[in-house]
C-alpha positions in Angstrom: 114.8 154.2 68.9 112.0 153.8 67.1 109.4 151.4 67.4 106.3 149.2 65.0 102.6 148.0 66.1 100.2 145.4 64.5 96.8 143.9 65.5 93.4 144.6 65.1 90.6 145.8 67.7 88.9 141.7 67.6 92.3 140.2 66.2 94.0 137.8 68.1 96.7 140.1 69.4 98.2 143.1 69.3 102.0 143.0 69.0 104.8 145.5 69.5 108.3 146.0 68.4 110.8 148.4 70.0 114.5 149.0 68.6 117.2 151.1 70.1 116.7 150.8 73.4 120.1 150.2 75.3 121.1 147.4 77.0 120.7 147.0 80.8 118.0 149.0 81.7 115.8 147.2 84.8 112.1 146.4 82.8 109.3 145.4 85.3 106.2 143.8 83.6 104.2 144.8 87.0 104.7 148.5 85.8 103.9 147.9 82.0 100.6 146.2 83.5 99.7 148.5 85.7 99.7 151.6 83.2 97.5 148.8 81.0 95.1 148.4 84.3 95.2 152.5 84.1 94.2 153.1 80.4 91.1 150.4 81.3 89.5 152.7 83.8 87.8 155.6 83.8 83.5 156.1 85.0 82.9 156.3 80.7 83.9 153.3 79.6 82.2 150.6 77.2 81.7 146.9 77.7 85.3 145.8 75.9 86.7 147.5 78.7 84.6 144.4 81.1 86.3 141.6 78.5 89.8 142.3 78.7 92.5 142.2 81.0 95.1 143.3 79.3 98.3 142.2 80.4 101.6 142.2 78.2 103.7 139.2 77.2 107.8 139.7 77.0 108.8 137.8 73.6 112.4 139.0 73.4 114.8 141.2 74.4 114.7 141.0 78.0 117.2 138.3 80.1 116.9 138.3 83.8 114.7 141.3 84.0 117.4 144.1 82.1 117.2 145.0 78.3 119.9 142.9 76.2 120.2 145.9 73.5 118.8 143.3 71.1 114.7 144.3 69.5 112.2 143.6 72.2 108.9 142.1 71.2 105.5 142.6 73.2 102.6 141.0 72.9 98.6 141.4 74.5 96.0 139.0 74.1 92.7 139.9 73.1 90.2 138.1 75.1 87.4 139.0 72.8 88.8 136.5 69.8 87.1 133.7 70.8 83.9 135.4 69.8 85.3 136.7 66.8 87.9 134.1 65.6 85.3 132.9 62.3 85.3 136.5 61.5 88.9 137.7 61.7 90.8 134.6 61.0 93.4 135.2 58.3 92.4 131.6 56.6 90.2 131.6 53.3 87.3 130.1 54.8 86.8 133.4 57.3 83.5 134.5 57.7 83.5 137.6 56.0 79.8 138.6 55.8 77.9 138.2 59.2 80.0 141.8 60.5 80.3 143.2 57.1 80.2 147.0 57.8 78.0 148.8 55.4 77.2 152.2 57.1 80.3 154.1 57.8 80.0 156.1 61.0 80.8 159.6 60.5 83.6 161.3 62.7 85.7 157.6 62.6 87.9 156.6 59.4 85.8 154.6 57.9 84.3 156.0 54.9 87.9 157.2 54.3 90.0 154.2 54.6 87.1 152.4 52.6 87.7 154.5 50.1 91.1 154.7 49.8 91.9 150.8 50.3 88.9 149.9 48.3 87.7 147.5 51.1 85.2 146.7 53.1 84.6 148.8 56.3 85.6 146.4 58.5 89.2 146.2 57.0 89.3 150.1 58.1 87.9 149.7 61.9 89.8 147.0 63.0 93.4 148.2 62.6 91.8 152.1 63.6 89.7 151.5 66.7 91.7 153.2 69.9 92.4 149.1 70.6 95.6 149.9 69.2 96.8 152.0 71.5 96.5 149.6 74.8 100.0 148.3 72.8 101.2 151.9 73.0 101.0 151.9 76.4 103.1 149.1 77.0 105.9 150.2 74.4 105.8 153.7 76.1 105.9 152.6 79.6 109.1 150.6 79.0 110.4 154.4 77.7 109.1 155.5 80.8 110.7 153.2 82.8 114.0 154.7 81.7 113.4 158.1 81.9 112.2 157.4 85.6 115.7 155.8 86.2 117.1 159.1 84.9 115.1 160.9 87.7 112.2 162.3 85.0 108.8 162.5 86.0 105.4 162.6 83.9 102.2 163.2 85.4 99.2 164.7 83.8 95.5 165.7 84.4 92.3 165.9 83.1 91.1 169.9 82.9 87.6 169.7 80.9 85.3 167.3 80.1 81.9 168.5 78.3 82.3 171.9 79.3 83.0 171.3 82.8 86.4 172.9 83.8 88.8 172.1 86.0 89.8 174.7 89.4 93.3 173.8 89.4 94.5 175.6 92.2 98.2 175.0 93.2 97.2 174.0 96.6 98.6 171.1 99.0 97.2 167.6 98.3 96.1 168.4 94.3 98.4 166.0 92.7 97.1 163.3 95.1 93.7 164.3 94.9 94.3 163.7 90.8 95.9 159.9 91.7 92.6 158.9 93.6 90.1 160.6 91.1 88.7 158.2 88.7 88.4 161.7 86.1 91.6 162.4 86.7 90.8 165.7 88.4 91.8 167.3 91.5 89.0 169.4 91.8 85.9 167.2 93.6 83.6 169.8 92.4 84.2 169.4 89.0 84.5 166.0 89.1 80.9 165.4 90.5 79.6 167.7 87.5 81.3 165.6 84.7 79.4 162.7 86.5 76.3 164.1 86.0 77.3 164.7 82.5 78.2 161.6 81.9 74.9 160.1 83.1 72.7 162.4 81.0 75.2 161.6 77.8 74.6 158.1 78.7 70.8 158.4 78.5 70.9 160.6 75.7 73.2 157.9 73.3 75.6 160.8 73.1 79.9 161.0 73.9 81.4 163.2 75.7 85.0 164.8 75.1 87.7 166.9 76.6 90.9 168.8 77.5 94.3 167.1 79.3 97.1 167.9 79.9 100.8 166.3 80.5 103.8 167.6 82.3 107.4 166.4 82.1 109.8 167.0 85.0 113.5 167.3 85.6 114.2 167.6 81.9 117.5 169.3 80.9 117.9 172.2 78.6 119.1 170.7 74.5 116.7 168.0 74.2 115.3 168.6 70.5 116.8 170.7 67.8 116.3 174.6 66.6 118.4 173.1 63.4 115.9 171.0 61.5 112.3 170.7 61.5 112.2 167.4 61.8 114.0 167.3 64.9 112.4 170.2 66.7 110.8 168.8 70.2 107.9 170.3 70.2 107.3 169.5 66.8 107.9 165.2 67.4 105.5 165.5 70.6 102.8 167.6 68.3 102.9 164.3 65.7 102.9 161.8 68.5 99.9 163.5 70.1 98.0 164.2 67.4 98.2 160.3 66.4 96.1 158.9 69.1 92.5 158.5 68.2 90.1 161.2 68.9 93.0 164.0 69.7 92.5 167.3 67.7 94.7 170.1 69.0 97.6 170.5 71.1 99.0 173.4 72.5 102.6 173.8 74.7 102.6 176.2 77.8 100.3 179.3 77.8 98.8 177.9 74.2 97.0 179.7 72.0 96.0 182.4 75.2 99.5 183.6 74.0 97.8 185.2 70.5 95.9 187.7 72.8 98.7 189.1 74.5 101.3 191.2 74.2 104.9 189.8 74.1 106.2 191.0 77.6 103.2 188.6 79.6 103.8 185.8 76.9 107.9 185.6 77.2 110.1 184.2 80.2 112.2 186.5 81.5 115.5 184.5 82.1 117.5 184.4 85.6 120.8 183.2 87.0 121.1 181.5 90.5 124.7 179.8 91.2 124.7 176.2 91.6 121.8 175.9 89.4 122.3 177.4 86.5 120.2 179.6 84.1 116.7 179.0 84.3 112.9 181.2 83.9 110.8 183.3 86.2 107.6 181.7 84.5 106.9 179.1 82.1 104.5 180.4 79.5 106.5 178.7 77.2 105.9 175.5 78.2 109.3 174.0 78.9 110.0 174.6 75.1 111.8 177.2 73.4 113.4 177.0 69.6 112.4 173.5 69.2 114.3 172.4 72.7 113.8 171.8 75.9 114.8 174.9 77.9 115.4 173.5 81.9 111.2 174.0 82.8 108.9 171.7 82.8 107.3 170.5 79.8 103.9 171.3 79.7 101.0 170.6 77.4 97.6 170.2 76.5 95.5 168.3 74.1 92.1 168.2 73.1 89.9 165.0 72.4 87.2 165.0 70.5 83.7 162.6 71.4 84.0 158.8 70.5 82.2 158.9 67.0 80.3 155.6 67.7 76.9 157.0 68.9 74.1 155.0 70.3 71.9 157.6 68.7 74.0 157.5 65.4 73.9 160.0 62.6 72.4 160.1 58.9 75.8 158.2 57.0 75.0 156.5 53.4 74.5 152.9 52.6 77.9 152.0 50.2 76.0 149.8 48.1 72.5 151.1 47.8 73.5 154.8 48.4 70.7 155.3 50.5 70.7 157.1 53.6 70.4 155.1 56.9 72.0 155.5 60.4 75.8 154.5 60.7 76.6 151.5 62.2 76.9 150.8 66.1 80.4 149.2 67.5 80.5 148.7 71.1 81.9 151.8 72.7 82.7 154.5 75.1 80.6 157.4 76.3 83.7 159.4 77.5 87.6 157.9 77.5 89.4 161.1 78.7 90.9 159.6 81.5 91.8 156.8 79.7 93.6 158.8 76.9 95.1 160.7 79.0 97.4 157.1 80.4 97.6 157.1 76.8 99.3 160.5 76.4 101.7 160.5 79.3 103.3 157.5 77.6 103.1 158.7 74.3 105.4 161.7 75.3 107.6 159.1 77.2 108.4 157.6 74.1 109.5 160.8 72.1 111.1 162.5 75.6 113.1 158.7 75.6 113.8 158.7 72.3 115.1 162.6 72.7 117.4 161.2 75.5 118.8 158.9 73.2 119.4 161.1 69.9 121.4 163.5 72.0 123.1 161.1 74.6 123.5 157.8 71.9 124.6 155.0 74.1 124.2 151.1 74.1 124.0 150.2 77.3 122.4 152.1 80.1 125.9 152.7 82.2 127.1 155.0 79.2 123.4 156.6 79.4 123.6 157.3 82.8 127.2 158.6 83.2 126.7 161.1 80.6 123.7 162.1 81.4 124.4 163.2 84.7 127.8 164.6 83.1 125.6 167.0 80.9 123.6 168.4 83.8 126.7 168.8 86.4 127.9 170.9 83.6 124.7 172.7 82.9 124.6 173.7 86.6 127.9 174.8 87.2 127.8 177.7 83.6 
């Protein structure tokens, strides 16, 4: 599979193209809207987020509610264009002045796409901006749809926002308390303190980052490769991760807590139980072992960085007088965790989907099915 975006942040629309995916496989719209209505929320979010309404448009590829195995193309509106059509319009007569970005913000790509496109700021912004990855979502959550009709699970969580961490105790009622949380959280404490964070980063003209996680259930053992490096799991998720705006680190399973331990607390011991097969005592690993899945869960954590655009912006230089000013102000978040975190769990959909499909190719999802559940009847019964 493999898949292509295009749009800008005040374009007209973003669009989406996904190949690969087999035929037959149930696509609801409700569910690729819902995760859109997801990656809108969150207590930090700007005033785009009060504009849109994002909901996705089926082009192709779907008959009668089931993939045809042909290219399906998405598309989301942007409600915003009719305040910026003059600007963005591809015609010759756009107005290419009144938004012209001088003052790159420091921390975004600005200064360095200007650069190295020789173009004006704007140019760099548009197609950057996190915008982009409200089409992600949609694209994802079709992979996701699949992999939940393969009996796979994602969830995820928020553990740290400004400093304020997460108690995640495995207790009754966490994962729900997460669901109804709009941080993401299950721990009410910790939740009221990024609140009060939020508020002073608000009143400040500051952003506010922070640490998430995402887990994968009921994944086999083989998905990925130890044979090349391009095909090593952990590896594909690391790249498709690290592409999503603001995210700086990832780490899989105890992290980088392993470098200050000694080798018998960091490795799973391995087990045996008939009728299920080999499996770990723990899962410091993270699910991951040699560049494949190993039978655990697959767990990991990312980092995200503040939103660069700062109502109390930095010292940046002027491009054509060189002076130094303030960088420029786009409308913006104080804090998107939760939201990138919806953006996450279905960016790891599409590489565990795309996984799926590299080790069990099939065209229609009959074939995908059958061997699928071929593969782990014989897993269990080694």
């Amino acid at each position: 599979m493999r898949f292509l975006t295009a749009g800008e942040s005040h374009g007209r629309k973003l669009v989406g193209i996904i190949e690969g995916l087999p035929s037959g496989v149930r696509i609801s719209k409700d569910q690729v809207n819902e995760a859109l209505r997801q990656r809108q929320q969150g207590p930090g979010r700007g005033g785009r987020m009060a504009i849109e309404q994002d909901q996705v448009q089926i082009v192709s590829g779907v008959r009668g509610g089931l993939s045809t195995g042909a290219p399906i193309a998405l598309e989301i509106l942007n409600r915003d264009w009719e305040n910026w059509e003059k600007i963005m319009t591809w015609e010759e007569n756009a107005d290419l002045e009144s938004r012209k970005v001088m003052t790159p913000r420091p921390g975004h790509a600005d200064l360095s796409g200007a650069l190295k496109y020789r173009t004006e700021v704007r140019n760099i912004l548009e197609r950057a901006s996190a915008r982009e990855t409200a089409m992600r979502v949609a694209i994802g959550n079709i992979a996701r749809q699949v992999l939940t009709a393969l009996g796979v699970e994602i969830r995820g969580h928020v553990l740290g926002v400004a400093g304020v961490h997460v108690n995640c105790l495995d207790e009754d009622g966490y994962w729900q308390r997460v669901k109804d949380s709009a941080w993401s959280v299950g721990d009410p404490v910790a939740e009221q303190q990024m609140g009060e964070r939020l508020v002073l980063a608000r009143e400040q003209g500051e952003s506010l980052g922070g640490i998430l996680e995402v887990q994968v259930h009921h994944v086999p053992v083989g998905l990925g490769s130890h044979v090349h490096w391009d095909r090593k799991l952990d590896g594909k998720l690391a790249q498709a991760v690290l592409s999503v705006q603001a995210i700086k680190g990832i780490s899989f399973g105890l992290g980088f807590a392993a470098g200050d331990r000694m080798g018998s607390k960091v490795h799973d011991p391995i087990n045996h139980r008939e009728g299920q097969g080999y499996g770990r005592v723990s899962n410091h690993a993270g699910g991951i072992e040699g560049g494949m899945s190993n039978g655990e869960p697959i767990i990991l954590q990312a980092v995200m960085k503040p939103i660069p655009t700062l109502y109390q912006p930095l010292d940046t230089v002027h491009l054509e007088t060189k002076e130094v000013v303030k960088a420029s102000v786009e409308r913006s978040d104080v804090c998107a965790v939760p939201a990138a975190l919806v953006v996450l769990e279905h960016v790891v959909a599409w590489v565990i989907a795309e996984a799926v499909l590299e080790k069990f190719p099939a065209d229609s999802f009959i074939e995908l099915k059958t061997a699928w559940e071929d593969y782990r009847e014989n897993l269990l019964n080694q």
